[in-house]
C-alpha positions as CSV (number, residue, x, y, z in Angstrom):
1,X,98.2,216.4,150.5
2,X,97.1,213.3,148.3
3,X,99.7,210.5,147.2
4,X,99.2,211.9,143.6
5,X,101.1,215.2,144.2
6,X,104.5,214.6,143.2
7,X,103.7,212.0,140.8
8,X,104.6,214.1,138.1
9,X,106.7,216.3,139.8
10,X,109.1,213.3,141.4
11,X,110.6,212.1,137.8
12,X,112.4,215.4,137.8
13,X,113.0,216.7,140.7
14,X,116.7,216.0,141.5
15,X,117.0,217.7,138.5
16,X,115.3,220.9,139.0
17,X,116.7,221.7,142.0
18,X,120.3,220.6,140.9
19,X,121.4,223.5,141.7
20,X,120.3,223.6,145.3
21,X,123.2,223.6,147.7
22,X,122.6,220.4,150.1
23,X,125.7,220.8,151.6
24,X,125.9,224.3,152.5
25,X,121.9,223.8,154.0
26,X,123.3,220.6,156.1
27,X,126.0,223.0,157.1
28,X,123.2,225.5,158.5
29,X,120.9,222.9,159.9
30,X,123.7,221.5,161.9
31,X,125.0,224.8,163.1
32,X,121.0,224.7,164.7
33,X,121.5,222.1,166.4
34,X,124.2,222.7,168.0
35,X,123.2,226.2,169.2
36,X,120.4,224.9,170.6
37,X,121.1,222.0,172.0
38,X,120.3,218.9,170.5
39,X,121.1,215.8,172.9
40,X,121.8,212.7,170.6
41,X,121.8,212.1,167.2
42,X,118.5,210.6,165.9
43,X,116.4,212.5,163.8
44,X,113.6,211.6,162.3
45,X,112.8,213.6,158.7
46,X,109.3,214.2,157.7
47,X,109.6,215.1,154.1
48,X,112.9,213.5,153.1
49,X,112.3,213.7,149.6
50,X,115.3,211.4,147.5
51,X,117.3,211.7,150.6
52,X,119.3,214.4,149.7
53,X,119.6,216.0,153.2
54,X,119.6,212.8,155.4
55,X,122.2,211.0,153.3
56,X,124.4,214.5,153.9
57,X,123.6,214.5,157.6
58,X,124.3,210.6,158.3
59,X,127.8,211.4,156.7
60,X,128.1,213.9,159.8
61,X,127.6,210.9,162.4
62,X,124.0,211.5,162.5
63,X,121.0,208.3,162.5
64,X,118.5,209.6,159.9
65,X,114.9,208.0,159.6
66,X,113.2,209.7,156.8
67,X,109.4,209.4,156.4
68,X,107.9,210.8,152.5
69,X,104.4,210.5,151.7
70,X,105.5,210.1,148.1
71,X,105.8,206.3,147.1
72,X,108.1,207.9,143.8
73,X,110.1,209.9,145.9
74,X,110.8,207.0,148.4
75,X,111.7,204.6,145.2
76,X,114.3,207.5,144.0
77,X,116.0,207.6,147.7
78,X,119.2,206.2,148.1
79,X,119.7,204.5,151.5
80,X,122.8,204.6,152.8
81,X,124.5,203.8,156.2
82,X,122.9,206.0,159.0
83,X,120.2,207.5,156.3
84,X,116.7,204.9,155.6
85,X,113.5,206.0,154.6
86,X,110.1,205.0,154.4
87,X,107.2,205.6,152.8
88,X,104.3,207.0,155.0
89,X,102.1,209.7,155.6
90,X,103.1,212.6,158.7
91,X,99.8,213.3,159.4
92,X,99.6,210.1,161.0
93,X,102.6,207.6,161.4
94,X,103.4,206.5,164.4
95,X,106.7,204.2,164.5
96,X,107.0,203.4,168.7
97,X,110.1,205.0,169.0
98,X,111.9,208.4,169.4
99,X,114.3,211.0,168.3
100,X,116.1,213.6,169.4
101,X,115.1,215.6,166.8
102,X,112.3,215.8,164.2
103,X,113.3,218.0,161.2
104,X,111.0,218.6,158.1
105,X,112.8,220.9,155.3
106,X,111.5,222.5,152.3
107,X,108.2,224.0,153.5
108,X,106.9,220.5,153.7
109,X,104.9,222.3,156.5
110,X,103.1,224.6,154.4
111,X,102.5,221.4,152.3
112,X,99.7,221.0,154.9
113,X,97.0,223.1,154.2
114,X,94.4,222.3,156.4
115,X,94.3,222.8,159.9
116,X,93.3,219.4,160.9
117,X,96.3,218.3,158.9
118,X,98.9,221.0,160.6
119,X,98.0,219.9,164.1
120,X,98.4,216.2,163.3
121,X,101.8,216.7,161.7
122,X,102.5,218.8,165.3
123,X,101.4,216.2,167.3
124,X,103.4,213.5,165.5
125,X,106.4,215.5,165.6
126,X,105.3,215.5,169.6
127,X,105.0,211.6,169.8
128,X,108.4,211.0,168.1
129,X,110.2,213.4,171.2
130,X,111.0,213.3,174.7
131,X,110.4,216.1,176.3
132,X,113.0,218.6,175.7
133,X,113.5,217.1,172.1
134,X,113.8,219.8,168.9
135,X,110.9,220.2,166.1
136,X,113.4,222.1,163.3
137,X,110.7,223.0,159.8
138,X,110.7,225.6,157.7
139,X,107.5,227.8,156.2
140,X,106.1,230.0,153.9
141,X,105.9,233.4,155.7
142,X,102.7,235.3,155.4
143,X,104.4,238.9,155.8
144,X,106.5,238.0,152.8
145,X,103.8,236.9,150.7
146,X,101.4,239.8,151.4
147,X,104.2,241.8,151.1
148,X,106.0,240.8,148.0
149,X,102.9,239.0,146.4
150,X,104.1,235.5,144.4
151,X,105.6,236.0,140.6
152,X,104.9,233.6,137.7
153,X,108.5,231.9,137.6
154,X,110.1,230.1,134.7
155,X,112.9,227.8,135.8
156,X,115.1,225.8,133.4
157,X,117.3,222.4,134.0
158,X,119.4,220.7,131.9
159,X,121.5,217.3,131.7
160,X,123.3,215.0,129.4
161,X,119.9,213.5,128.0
162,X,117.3,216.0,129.1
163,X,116.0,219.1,129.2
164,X,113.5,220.8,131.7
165,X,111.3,223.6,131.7
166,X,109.1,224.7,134.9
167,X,106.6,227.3,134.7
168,X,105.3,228.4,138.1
169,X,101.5,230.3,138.1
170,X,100.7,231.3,141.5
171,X,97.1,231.7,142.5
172,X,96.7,233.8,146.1
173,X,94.0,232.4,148.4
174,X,94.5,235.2,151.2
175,X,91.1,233.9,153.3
176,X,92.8,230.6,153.2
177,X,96.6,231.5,154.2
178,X,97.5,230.0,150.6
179,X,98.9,229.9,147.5
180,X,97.9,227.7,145.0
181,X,100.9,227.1,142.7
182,X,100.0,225.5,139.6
183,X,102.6,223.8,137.7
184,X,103.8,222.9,134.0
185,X,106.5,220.8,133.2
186,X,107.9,220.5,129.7
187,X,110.6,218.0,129.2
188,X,112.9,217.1,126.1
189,X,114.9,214.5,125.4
190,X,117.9,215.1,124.2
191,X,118.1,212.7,121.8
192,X,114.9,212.0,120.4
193,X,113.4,215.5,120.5
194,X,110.3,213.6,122.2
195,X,108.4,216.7,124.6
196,X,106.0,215.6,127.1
197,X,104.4,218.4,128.8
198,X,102.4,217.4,132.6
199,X,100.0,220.0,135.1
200,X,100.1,219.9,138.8
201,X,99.0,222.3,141.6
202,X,100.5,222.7,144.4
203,X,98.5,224.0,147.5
204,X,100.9,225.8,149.9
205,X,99.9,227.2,152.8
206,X,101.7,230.0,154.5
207,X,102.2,231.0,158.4
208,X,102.6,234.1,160.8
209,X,104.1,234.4,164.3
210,X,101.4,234.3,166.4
211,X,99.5,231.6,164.6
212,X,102.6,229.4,165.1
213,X,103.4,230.2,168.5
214,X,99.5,229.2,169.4
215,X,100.2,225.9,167.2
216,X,103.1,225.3,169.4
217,X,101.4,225.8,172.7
218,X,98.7,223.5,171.7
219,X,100.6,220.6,170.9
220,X,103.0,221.1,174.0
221,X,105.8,222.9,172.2
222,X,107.8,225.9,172.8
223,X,109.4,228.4,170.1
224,X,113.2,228.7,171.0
225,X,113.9,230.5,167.9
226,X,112.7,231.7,164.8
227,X,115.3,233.0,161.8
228,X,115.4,233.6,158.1
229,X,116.5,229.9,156.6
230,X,120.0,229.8,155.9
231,X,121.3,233.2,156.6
232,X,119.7,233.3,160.2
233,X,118.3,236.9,159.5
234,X,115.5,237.9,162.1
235,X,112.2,237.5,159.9
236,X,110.8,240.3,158.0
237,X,108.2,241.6,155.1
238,X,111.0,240.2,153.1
239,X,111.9,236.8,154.3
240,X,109.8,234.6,152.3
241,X,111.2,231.4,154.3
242,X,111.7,231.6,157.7
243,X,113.3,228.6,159.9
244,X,111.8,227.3,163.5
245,X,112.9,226.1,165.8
246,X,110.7,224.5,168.8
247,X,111.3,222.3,172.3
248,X,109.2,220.0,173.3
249,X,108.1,220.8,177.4
């Protein structure tokens, strides 16, 4: 997953997903925790995006270190106390210190396409735990997409000054585990009526059971629990993002 991803995608994404409930998700990731077990409160975030869930969880008592590839992304994060973040890459940072837990939300996992590149983000999560420390991520299901297949998707944002359009044109790789979700972004100004219109692809690749349950016992890890994200469903044909959680032994 090259710098360049988000570069496009990073002007406007606290708008696009405005209407995603941080709080309500913080609610749910800390009701994990506490179920199973967490034993302090550092957690390191790959992923963190702006900072919306590590500002939300430092407010709750927690020390959030966030880590996003995303230079953009990093600029747009608001650090407050308890929440920093960093710009780096989780393939392969290595900070000389660890957490309690390692969290990485919205399927930055299935960001990682390669296999090379899921093992190293595994094994850093490893080196950034004691042993019985928690790897929390969430993924792309591969029931759900066989079964439900991906759907072109048009979502629309709006604000005081701007308006955006999204139009997401899924391409199934199913030799690969992937999707390929190529996007266009049309933005208006409000005021001037200037539209730009940008192209990216996103590669996203997608994960069963048993291939994360091998992941785990390769990189010295143990699935503890495995749920639909948010509601806590048991995973199904239909749960399209399902939430793990591992130990590290």
């Amino acid at each position: 997953m090259g710098n360049s991803l988000f570069n496009a995608y990073s002007q406007y994404y606290d708008l696009l997903y405005r209407d995603k409930d941080y709080s309500s998700e913080v609610d749910y990731i800390y009701d994990l925790l506490t179920r199973f077990g967490i034993s302090g409160i550092r957690i390191l975030e790959f992923g963190s995006g702006t900072g919306q869930h590590g500002r939300l969880l430092a407010k709750r008592g927690f020390e959030v270190m966030g880590i996003d590839l995303s230079p953009e992304m990093v600029a747009r994060s608001e650090e407050v106390h308890g929440f920093s973040c960093i710009q780096g890459d989780v393939c392969s940072i290595k900070l000389g210190r660890t957490f309690d837990t390692v969290l990485s939300l919205f399927h930055v996992l299935s960001y990682q396409v390669t296999n090379d590149c899921i093992i190293s983000v595994f094994e850093r999560a490893s080196d950034h735990l004691e042993t019985g420390g928690l790897f929390i991520f969430d993924v792309w299901y591969s029931p759900a997409v066989y079964g439900q297949k991906p759907e072109v998707r048009v979502k629309r944002m709006a604000n005081e000054s701007m308006e955006i359009t999204r139009i997401a044109e899924p391409i199934l790789l199913p030799n690969e585990n992937r999707v390929d979700v190529q996007y266009t972004i049309i933005s208006r100004d409000l005021k001037s009526g200037a539209v730009d219109t940008m192209y990216e692809t996103h590669p996203m690749r997608h994960f069963s059971l048993p291939e994360l349950k091998l992941l785990a016992r390769m990189t010295g890890f143990s699935i503890i629990g495995s749920e639909e994200f948010f509601t806590g469903r048991l995973p199904s044909e239909n749960t399209w993002s399902v939430c793990f959680v591992l130990k590290k032994v």
